[in-house]
N, C-alpha and C positions, 0 to 999 in steps of 0.2 A: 618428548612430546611429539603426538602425532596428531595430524590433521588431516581431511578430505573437502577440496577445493575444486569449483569447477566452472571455468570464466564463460558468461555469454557470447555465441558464437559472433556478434555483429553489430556492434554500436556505433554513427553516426552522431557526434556531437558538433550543435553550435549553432550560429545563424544562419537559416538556410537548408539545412539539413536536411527538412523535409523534401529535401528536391532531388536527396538521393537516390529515395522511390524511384525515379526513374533509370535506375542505373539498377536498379533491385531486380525489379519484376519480370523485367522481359526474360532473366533469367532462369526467373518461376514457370516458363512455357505456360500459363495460365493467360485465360483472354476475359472471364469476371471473379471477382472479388465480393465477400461479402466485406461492408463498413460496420463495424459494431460500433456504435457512439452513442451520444444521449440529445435529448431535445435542446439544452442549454446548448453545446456545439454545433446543433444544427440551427439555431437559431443566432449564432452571432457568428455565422457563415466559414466556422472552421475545417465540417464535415465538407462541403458544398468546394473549398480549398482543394480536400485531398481527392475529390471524385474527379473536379478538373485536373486535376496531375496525371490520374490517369487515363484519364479519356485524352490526354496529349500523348500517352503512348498505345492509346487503340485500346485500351481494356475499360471494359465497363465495369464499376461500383455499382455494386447493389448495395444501397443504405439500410442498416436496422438502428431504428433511433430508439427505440422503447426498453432503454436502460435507465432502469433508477436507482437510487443511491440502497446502498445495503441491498444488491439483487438477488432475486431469489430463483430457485430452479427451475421455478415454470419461465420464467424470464429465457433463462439460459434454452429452455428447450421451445419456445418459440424462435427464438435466433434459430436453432441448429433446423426448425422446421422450414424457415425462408432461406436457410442457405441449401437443404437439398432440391426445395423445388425452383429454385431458381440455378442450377446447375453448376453453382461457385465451386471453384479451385484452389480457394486458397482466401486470409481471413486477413482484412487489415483492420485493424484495432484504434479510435481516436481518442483520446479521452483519459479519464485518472484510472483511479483501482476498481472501480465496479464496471467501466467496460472492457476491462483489460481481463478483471474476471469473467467475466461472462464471455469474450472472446476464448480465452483455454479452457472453458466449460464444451463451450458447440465446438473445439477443436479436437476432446477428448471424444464427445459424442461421434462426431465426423468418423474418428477413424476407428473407434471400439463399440465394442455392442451396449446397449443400456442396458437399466435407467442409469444418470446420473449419481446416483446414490449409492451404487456398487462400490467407486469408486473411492469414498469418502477414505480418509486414511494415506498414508505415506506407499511409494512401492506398488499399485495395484492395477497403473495404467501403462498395460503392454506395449501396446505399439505406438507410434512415433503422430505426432498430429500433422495436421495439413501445414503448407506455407503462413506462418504464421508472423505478421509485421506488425510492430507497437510502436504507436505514435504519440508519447504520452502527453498530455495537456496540464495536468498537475504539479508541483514540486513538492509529492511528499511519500506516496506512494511505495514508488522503487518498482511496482507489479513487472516492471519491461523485463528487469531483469532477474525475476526468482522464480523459485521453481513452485508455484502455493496457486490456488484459485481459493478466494471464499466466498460460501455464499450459505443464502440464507436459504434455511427450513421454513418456511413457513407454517406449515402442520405442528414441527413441534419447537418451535419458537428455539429456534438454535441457528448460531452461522457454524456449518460444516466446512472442513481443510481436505483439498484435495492436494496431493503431494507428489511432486515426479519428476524429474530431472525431464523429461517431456515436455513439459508444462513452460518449459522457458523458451519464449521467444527467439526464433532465430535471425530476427532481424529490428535491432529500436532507432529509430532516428527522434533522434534528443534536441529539439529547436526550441529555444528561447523566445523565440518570436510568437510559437502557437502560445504561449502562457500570459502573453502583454491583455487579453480579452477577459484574464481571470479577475473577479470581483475582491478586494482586500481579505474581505472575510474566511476567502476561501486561500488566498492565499496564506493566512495565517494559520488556519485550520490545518493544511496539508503540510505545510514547511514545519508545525510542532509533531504532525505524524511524521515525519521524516526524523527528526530528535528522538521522539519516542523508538523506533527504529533501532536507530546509532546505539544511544544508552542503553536499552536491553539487550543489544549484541556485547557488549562490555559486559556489563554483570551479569549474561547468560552460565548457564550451569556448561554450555555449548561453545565458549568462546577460545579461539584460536587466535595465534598471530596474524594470521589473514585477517578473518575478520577484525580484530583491535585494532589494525592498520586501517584499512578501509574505514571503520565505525570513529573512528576519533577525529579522524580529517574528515568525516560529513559533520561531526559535532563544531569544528572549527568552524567551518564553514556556514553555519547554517548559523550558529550564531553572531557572525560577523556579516551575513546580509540579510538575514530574516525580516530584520527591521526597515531598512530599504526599500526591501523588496514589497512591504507591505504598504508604508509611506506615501512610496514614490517609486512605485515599480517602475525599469526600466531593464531592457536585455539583458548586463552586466551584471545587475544583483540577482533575475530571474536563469541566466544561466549558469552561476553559481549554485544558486539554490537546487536545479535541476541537477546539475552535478552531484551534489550532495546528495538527492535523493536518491540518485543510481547506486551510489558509494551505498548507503544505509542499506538500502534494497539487495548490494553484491553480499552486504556484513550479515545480514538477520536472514537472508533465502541459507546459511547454513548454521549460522550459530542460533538461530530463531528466537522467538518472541518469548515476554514470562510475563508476569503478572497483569501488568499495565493492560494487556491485549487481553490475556485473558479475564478482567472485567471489563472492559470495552465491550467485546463482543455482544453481553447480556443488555448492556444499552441498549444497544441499536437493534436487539430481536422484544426488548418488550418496550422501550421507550421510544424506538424509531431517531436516536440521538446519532447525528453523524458523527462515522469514523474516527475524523480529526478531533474531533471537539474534543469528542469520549478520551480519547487516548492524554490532548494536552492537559484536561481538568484533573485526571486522576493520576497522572505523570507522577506529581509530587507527593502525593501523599504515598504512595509506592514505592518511591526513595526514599521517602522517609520511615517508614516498616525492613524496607530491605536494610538501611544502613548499619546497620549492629554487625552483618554478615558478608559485607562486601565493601568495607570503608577503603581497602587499597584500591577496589574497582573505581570504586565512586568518586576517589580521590584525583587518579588518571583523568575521569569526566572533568571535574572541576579545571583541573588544568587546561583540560584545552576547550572550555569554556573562558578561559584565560582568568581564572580565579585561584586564590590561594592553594596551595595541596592540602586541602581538608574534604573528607567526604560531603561533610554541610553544606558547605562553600556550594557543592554539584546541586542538593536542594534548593538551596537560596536564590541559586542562578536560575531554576527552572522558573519560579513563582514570578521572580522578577520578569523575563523573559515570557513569561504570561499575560501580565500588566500590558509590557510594551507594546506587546502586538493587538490590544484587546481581546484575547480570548476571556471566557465570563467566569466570574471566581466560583459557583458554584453550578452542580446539577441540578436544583431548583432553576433556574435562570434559564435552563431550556425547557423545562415544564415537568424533569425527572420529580415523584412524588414515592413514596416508601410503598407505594403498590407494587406489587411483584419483588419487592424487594430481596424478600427469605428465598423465591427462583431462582433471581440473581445470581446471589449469592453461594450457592448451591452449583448453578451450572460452571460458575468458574473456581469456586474449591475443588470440582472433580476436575478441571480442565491438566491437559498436560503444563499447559502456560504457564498454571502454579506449584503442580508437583513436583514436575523434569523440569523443566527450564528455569522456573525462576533460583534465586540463589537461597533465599529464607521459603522454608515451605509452611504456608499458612495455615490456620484451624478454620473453619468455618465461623467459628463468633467473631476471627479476626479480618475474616473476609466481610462479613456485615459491617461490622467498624469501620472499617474504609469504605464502604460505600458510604455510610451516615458521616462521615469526614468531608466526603465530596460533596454530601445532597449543602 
């Protein structure tokens, strides 16, 4: 067996962390910074945190807050048009997986020529991006540390993958403390994207002992504080959870995503259904299709879901672990209706997600089915 691994250059974990910025940046010779963040963090004064950090070591933050969830390329190229004209050096990142996207979108732009869309595809972005710092505020993501931006088409109702060993962040500080402001529901949301994550690096067509490592201790993990952390969040279970989510993030940036993600995506460009949700509603029914074809994978899951060694067992965990955290048993529940459905279904039967990656490769009538399993 051979494998290709490649660790990110610079992770800060823990309490505090965020305060290593200052031990970062003066090394950047950089004197402003754009902030990519979103209005929730500017409004429960986490972005407002990191601009003081650095205005204590004399560099000024330029804020861009106008990130929203599933961002799209105009998004991305307004960011990169506040970061030229206001003369930034370099890009600190606050937030989950949509400013973290749209941060190595304006980092690709920064340093290569456009549009954006050139880009789309693995391999195509040559040169190296600006100073790039990720500060994530989520537990489920992973974006600090992979090599992927997505974002959404808007014209033709698609999220696009950009892909480049580039793309990863050369510097994450991983604090527990920014995620205490996160609302339950998002914490549950984000810590099942982070499951979804782990598990699809196990049964990926892609999966190596690197990743199996990584992806089954964020599966430990995540199941033994998710619930917590949703509860009763406090540091210990949210920097667990973070933990995990870096691990899933280190596991799937190379053994990558399969089915799960590849219907996901079609949610959130015609139904506008967040990331997490999308990924934990349809989690199970996607095990349950894959399991004919990857009962040994599925079974590893299970175990360290801390359940019997039966592939099921990994099903049964997921739905239950669904319950617990409240996430909603079906896609009607966020307002998904069989409109655009046959689209759907269509853009992620062609998606790599279910052809290459995932382990059972689907029909299209069976891709519909699982959608009409989740509505």
């Amino acid at each position: 067996m051979s494998a290709t691994f490649q660790a990110p250059a610079l992770l800060h974990f823990g309490s505090g962390a965020v305060s290593k910025i200052t031990e970062v940046v003066p090394t950047l010779k950089a004197d402003k910074l754009l902030i990519v963040t979103d209005p929730g963090l500017v409004g429960c004064g986490v972005a407002a945190r990191i601009v003081d950090v650095l205005a204590g070591i004399g560099v000024e933050g330029v804020v861009f807050d106008d990130v929203e969830p599933n961002p799209s390329i105009e998004t991305v190229e307004r960011a990169h048009s506040r970061y030229r004209e206001t003369d930034c050096a370099g890009i600190v990142v606050v937030g989950g997986g949509s400013p973290i996207d749209v941060a190595k979108g304006v980092g690709v732009l920064v340093s290569n020529p456009g549009p954006l869309s050139s880009y789309v595809g693995s391999g195509k972005v040559s040169n190296a991006l600006p100073p790039l710092l990720a500060v994530p505020t989520t537990v489920g993501t992973g974006s600090e540390v992979t090599m992927y931006a997505v974002i959404t088409d808007r014209a033709q109702r698609k999220k696009v993958v950009i892909g480049s060993p580039h793309l990863v962040p050369g510097y994450a500080f991983l604090d527990p403390e920014l995620a205490l402001t996160l609302p339950d529901f998002l914490v549950a949301a984000t810590g099942m994207d982070a499951l979804t994550h782990a598990i699809e690096s196990v049964i990926s067509t892609f999966a190596t002992p690197f990743s199996d490592t990584m992806a089954l201790e964020a599966i430990r993990l995540i199941v033994t504080h998710l619930p917590a952390a949703v509860r009763s969040p406090g540091v210990d279970s949210l920097a667990n959870m973070l933990y995990a989510s870096t691990l899933a993030g280190m596991a799937f940036s190379y053994a990558r995503t399969g089915l799960v993600h590849g219907m996901a995506h079609p949610l959130s460009c015609y139904h506008d259904v967040p990331h997490g949700l999308a990924n934990a509603l349809l989690l199970p029914h996607v095990l349950a299709f894959n399991l004919p074809t990857c009962e040994d994978r599925l079974a590893r899951v299970a175990v360290a879901m801390g359940e019997i060694d039966k592939a099921q067992a990994a099903v049964d965990a997921v739905r239950r672990l669904n319950t617990q955290v409240d996430i909603p048993g079906h896609l009607s529940e966020l307002g998904v209706t069989e409109t655009f459905i046959q689209q759907m279904a269509q853009d992620a039967f062609e998606s790599g997600n279910a052809q290459i990656v995932n382990p059972r490769k689907p029909s299209f009538p069976e891709v519909m089915e699982l959608y009409q399993q989740a509505l």
